[in-house]
Backbone atoms as SQL, in Angstrom:
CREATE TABLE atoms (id INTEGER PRIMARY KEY, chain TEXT, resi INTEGER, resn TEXT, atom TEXT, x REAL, y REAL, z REAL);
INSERT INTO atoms VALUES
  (1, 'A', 1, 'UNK', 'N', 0.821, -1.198, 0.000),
  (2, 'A', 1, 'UNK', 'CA', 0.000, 0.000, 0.000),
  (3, 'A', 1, 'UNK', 'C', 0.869, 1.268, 0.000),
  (4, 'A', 2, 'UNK', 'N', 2.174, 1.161, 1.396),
  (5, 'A', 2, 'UNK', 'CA', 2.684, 2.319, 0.849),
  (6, 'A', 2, 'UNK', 'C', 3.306, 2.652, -0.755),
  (7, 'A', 3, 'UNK', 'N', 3.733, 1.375, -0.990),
  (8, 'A', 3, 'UNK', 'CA', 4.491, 1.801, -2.264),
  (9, 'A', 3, 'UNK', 'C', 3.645, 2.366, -3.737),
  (10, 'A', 4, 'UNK', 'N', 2.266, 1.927, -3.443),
  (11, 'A', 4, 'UNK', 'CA', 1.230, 2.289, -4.334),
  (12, 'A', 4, 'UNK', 'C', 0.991, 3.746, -4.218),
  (13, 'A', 5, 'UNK', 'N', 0.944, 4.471, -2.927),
  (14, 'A', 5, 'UNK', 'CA', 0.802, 5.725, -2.588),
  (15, 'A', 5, 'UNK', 'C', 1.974, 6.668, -3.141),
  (16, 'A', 6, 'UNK', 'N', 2.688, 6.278, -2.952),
  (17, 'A', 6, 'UNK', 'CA', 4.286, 6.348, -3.134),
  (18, 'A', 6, 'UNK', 'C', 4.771, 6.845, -4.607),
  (19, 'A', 7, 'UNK', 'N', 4.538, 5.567, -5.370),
  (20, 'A', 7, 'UNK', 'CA', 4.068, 6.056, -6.936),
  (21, 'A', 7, 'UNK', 'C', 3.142, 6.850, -7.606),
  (22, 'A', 8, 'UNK', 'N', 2.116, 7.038, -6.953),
  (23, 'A', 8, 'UNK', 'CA', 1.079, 8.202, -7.472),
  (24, 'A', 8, 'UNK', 'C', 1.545, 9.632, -7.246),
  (25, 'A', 9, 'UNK', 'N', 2.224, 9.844, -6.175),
  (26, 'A', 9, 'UNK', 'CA', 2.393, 11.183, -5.091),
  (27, 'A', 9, 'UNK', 'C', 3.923, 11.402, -6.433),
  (28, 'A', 10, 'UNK', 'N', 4.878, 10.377, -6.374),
  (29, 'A', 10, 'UNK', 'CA', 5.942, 10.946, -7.382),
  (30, 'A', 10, 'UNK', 'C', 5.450, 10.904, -8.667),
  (31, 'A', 11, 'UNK', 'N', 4.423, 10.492, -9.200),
  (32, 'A', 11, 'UNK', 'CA', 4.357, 10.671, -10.863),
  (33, 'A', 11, 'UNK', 'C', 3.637, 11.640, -10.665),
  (34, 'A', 12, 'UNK', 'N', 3.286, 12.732, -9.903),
  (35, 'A', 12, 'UNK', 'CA', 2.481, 13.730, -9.130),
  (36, 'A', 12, 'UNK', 'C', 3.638, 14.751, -9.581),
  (37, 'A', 13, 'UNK', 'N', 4.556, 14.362, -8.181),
  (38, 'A', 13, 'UNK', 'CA', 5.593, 15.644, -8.383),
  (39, 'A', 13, 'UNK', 'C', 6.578, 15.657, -9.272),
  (40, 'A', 14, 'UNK', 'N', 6.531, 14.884, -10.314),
  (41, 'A', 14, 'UNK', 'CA', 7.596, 14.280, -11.388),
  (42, 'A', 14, 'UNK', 'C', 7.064, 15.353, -12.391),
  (43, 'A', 15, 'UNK', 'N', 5.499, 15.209, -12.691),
  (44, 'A', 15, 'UNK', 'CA', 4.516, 16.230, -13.274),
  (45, 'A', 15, 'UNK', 'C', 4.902, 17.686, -13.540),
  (46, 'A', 16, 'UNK', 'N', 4.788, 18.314, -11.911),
  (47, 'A', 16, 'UNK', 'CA', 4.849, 19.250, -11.648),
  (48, 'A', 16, 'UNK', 'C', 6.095, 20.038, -11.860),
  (49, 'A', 17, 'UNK', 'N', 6.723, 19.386, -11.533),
  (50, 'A', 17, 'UNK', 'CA', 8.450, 19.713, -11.470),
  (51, 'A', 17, 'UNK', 'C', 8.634, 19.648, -12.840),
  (52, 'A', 18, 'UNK', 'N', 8.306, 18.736, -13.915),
  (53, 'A', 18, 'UNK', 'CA', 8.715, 18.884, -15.556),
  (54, 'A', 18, 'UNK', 'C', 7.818, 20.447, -15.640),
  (55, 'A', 19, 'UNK', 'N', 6.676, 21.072, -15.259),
  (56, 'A', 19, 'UNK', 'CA', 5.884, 21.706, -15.919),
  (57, 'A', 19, 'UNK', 'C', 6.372, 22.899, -14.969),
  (58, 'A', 20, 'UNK', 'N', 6.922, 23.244, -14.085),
  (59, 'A', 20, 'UNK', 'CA', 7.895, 24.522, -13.246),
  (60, 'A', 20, 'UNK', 'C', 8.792, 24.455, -14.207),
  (61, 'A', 21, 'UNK', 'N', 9.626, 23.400, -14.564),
  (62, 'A', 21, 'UNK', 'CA', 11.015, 23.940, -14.800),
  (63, 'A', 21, 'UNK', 'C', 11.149, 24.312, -16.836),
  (64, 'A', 22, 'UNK', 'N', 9.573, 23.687, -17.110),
  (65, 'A', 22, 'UNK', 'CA', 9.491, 24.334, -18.584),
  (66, 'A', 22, 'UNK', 'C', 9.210, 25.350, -18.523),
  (67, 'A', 23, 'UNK', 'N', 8.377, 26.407, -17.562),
  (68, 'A', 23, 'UNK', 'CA', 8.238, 27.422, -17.562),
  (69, 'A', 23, 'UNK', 'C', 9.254, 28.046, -17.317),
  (70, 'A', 24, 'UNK', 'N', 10.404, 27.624, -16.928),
  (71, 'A', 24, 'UNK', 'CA', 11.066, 28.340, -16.452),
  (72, 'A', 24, 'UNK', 'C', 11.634, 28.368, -15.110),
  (73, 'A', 25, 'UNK', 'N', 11.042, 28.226, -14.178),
  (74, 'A', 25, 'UNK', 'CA', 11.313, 28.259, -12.605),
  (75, 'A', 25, 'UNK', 'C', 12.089, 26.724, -12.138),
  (76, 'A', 26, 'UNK', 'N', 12.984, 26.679, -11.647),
  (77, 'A', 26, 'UNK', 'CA', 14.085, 25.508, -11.827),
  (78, 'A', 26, 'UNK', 'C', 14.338, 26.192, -10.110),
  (79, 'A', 27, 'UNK', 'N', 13.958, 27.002, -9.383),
  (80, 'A', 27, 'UNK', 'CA', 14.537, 27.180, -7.874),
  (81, 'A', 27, 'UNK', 'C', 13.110, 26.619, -6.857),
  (82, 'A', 28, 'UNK', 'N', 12.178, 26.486, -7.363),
  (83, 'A', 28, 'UNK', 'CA', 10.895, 26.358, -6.534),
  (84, 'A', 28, 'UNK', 'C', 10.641, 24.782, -6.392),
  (85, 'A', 29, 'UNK', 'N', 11.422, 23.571, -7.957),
  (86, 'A', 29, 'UNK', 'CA', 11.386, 22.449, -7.604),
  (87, 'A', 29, 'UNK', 'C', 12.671, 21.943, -6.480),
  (88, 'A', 30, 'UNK', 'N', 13.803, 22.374, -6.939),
  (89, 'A', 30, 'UNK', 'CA', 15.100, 22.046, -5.877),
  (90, 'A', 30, 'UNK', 'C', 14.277, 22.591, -4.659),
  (91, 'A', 31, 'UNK', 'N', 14.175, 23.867, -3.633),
  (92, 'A', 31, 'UNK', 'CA', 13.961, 23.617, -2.794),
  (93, 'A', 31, 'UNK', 'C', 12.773, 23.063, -2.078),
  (94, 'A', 32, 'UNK', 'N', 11.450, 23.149, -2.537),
  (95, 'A', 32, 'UNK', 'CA', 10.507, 22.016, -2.433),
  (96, 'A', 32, 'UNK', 'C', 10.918, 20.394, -2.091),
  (97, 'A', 33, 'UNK', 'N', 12.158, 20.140, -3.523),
  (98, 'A', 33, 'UNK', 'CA', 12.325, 18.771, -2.731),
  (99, 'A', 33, 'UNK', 'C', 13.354, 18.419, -1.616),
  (100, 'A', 34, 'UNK', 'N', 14.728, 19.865, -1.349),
  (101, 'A', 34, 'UNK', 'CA', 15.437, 19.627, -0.468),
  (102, 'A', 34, 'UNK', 'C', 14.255, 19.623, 0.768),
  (103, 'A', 35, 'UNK', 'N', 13.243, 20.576, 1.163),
  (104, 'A', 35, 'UNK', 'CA', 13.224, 20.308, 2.147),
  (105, 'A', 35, 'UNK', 'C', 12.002, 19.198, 2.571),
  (106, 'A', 36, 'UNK', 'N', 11.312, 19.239, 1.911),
  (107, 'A', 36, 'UNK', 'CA', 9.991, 17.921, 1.727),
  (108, 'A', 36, 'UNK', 'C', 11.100, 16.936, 2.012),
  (109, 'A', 37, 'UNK', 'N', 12.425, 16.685, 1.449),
  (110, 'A', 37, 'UNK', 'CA', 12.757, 15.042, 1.557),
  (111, 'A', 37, 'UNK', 'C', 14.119, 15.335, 2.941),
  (112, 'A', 38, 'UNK', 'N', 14.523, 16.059, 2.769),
  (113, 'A', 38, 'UNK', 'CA', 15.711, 16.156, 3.947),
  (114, 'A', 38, 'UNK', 'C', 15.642, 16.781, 5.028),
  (115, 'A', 39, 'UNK', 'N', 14.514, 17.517, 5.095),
  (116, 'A', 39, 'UNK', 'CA', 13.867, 18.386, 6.517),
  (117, 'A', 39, 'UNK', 'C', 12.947, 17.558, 6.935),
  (118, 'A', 40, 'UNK', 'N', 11.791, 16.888, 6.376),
  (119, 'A', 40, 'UNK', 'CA', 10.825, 16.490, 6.680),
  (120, 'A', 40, 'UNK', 'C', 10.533, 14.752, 6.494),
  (121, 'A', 41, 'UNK', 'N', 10.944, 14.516, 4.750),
  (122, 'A', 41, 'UNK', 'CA', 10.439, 13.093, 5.138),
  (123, 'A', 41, 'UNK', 'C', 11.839, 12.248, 5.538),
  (124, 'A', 42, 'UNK', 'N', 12.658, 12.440, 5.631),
  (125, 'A', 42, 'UNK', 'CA', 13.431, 11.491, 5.864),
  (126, 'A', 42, 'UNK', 'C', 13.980, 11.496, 7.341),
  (127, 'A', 43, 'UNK', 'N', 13.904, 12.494, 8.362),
  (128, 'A', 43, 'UNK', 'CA', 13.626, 12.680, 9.365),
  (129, 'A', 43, 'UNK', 'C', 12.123, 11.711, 10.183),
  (130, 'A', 44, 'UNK', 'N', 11.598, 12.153, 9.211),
  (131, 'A', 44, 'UNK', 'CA', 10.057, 11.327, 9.195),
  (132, 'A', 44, 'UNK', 'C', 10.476, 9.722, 9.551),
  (133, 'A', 45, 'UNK', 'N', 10.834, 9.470, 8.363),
  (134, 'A', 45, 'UNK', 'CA', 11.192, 7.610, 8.382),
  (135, 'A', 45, 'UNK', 'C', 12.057, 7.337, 8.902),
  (136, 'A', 46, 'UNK', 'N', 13.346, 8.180, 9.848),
  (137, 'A', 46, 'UNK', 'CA', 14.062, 7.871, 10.815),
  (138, 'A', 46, 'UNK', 'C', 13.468, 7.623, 11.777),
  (139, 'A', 47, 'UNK', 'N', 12.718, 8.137, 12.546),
  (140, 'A', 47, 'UNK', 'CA', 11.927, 8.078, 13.609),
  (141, 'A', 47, 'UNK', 'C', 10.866, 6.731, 13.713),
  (142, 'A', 48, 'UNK', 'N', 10.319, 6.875, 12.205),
  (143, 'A', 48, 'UNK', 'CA', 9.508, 5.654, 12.478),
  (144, 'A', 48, 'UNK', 'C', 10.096, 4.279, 11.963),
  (145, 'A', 49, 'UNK', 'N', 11.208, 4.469, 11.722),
  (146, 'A', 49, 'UNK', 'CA', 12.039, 2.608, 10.916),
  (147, 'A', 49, 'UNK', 'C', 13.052, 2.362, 12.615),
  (148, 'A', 50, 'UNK', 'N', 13.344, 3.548, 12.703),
  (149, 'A', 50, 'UNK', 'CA', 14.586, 3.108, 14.260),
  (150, 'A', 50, 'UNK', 'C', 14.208, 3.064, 15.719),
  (151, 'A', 51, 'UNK', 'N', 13.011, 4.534, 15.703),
  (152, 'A', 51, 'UNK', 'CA', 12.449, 4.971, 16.945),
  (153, 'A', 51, 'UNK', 'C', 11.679, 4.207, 16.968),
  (154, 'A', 52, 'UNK', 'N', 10.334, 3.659, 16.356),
  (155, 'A', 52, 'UNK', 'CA', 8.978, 3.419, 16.536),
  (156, 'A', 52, 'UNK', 'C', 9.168, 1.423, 16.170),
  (157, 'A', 53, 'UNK', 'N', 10.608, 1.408, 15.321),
  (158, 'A', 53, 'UNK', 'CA', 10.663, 0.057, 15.025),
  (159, 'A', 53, 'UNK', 'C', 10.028, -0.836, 13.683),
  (160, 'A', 54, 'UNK', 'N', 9.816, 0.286, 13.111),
  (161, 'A', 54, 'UNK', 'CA', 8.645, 0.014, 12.460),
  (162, 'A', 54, 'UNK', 'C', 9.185, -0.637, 10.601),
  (163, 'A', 55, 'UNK', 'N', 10.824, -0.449, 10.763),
  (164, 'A', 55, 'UNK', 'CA', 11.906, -1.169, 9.882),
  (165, 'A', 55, 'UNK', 'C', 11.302, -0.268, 8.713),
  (166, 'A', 56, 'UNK', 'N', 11.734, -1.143, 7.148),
  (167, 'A', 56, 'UNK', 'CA', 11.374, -0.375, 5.980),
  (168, 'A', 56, 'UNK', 'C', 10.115, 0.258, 5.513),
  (169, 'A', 57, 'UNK', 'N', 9.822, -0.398, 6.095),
  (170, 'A', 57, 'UNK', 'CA', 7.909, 0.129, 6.143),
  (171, 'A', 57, 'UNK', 'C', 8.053, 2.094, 6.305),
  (172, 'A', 58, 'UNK', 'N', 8.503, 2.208, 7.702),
  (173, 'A', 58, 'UNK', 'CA', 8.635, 3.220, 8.478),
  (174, 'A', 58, 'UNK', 'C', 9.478, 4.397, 7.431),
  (175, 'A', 59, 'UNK', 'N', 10.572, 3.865, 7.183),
  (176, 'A', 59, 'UNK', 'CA', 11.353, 4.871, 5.335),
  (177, 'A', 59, 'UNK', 'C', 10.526, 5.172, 4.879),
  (178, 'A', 60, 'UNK', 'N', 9.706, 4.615, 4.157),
  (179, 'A', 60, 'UNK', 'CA', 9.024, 4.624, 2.651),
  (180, 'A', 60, 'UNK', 'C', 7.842, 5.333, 3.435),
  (181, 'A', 61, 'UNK', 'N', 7.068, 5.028, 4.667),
  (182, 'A', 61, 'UNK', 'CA', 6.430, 5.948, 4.835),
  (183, 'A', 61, 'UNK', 'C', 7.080, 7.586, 4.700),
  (184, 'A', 62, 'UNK', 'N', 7.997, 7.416, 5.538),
  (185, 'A', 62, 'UNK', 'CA', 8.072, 9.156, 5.868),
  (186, 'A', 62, 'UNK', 'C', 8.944, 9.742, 4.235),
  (187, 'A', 63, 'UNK', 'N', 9.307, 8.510, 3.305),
  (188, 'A', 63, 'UNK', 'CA', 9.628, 9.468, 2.179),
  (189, 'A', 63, 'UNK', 'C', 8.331, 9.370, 1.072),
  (190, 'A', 64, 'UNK', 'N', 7.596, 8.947, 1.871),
  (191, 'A', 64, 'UNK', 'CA', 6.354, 9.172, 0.811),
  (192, 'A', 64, 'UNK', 'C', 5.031, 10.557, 1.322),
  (193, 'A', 65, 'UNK', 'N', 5.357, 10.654, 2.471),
  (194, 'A', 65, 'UNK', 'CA', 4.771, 11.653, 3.119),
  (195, 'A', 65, 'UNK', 'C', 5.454, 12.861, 2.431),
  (196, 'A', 66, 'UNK', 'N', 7.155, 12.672, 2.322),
  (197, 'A', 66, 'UNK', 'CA', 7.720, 13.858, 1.727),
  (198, 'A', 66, 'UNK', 'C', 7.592, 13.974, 0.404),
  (199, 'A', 67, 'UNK', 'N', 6.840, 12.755, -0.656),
  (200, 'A', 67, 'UNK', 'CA', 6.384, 13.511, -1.620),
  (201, 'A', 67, 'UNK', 'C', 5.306, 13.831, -1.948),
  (202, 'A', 68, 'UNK', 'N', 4.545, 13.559, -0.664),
  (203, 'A', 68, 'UNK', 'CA', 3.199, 14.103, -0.497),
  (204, 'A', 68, 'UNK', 'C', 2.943, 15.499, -0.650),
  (205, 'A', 69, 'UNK', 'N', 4.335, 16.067, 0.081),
  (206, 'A', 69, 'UNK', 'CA', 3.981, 17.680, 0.174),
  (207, 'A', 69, 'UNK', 'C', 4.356, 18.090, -0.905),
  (208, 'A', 70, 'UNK', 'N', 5.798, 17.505, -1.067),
  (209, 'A', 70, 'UNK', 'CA', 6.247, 17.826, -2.951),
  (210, 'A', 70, 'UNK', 'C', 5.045, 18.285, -3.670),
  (211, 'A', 71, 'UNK', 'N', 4.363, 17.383, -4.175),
  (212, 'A', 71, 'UNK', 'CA', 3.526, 17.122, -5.052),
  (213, 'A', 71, 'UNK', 'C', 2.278, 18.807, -4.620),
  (214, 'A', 72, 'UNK', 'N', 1.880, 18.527, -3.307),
  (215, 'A', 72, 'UNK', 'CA', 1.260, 19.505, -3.222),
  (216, 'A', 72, 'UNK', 'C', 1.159, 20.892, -3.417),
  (217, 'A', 73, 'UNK', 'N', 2.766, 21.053, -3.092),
  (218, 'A', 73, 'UNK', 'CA', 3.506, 22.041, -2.898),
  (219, 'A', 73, 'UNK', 'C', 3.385, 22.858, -4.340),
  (220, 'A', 74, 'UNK', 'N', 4.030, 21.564, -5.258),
  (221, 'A', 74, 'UNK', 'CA', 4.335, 22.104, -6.427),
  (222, 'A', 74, 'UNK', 'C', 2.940, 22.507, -7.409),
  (223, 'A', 75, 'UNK', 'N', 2.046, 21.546, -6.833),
  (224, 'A', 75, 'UNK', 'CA', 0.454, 21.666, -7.927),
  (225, 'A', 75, 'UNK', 'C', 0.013, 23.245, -7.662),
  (226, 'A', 76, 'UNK', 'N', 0.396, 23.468, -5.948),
  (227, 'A', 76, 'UNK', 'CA', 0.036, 24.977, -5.872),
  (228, 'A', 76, 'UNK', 'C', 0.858, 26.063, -6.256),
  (229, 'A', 77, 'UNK', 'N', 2.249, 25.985, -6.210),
  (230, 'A', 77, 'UNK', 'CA', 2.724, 26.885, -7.212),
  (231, 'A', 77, 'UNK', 'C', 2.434, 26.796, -8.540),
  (232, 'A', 78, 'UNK', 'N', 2.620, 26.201, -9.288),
  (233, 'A', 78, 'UNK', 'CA', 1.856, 26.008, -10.449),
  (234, 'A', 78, 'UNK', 'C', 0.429, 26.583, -10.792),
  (235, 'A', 79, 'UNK', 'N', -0.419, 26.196, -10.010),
  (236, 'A', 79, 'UNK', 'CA', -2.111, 26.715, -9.921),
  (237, 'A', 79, 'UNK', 'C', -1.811, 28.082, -10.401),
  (238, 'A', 80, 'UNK', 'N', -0.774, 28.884, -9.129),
  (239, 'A', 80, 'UNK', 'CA', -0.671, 30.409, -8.691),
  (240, 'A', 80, 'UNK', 'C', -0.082, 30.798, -10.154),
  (241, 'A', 81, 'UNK', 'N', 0.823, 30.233, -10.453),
  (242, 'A', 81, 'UNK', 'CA', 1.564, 30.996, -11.831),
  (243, 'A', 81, 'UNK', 'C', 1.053, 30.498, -13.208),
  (244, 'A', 82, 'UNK', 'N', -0.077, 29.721, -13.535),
  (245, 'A', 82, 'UNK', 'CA', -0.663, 29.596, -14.141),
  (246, 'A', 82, 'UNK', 'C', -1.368, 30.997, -15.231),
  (247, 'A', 83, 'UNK', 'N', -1.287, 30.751, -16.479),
  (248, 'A', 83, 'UNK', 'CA', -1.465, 32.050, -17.136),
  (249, 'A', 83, 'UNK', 'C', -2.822, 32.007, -17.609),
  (250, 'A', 84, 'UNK', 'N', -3.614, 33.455, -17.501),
  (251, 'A', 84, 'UNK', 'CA', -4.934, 33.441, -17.625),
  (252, 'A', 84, 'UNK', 'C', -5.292, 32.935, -19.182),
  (253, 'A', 85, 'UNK', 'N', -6.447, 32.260, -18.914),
  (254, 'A', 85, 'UNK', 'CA', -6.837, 31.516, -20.537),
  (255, 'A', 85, 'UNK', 'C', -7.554, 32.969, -20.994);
């Protein structure tokens, strides 16, 4: 299940990030994913694979949480800089 989540959320921010950096903007995907994956989710799945015990499971959660926000992150910049039809 996580890994199913996992794949949707990155062909999500895989999306987004091709369609920022054709426009142009190449600084809003780098730090989106430094800190979604090295502030947040991988901190995330430390806690829950070592602290909580919870082994690989516990990774893939907290780096799928971090491309949870990715993804979000990026659909809403995008939305915002979106050009009027």
């Amino acid at each position: 299940m996580v890994a199913a989540a996992f794949q949707l959320f990155d062909g999500l921010q895989t999306v987004a990030t091709g369609a920022l950096r054709g426009s142009g903007d190449t600084k809003t995907p780098m730090l989106a994913n430094f800190v979604a994956y090295w502030l947040i989710g991988l901190p995330v799945g430390y806690f829950l694979c070592f602290k909580l015990g919870w082994g690989a499971v516990g990774i893939w959660i907290g780096l799928c949480g971090g491309l949870m926000i990715i993804g979000a992150a990026l659909l809403f910049t995008w939305q915002r800089r979106k050009l009027p039809a």
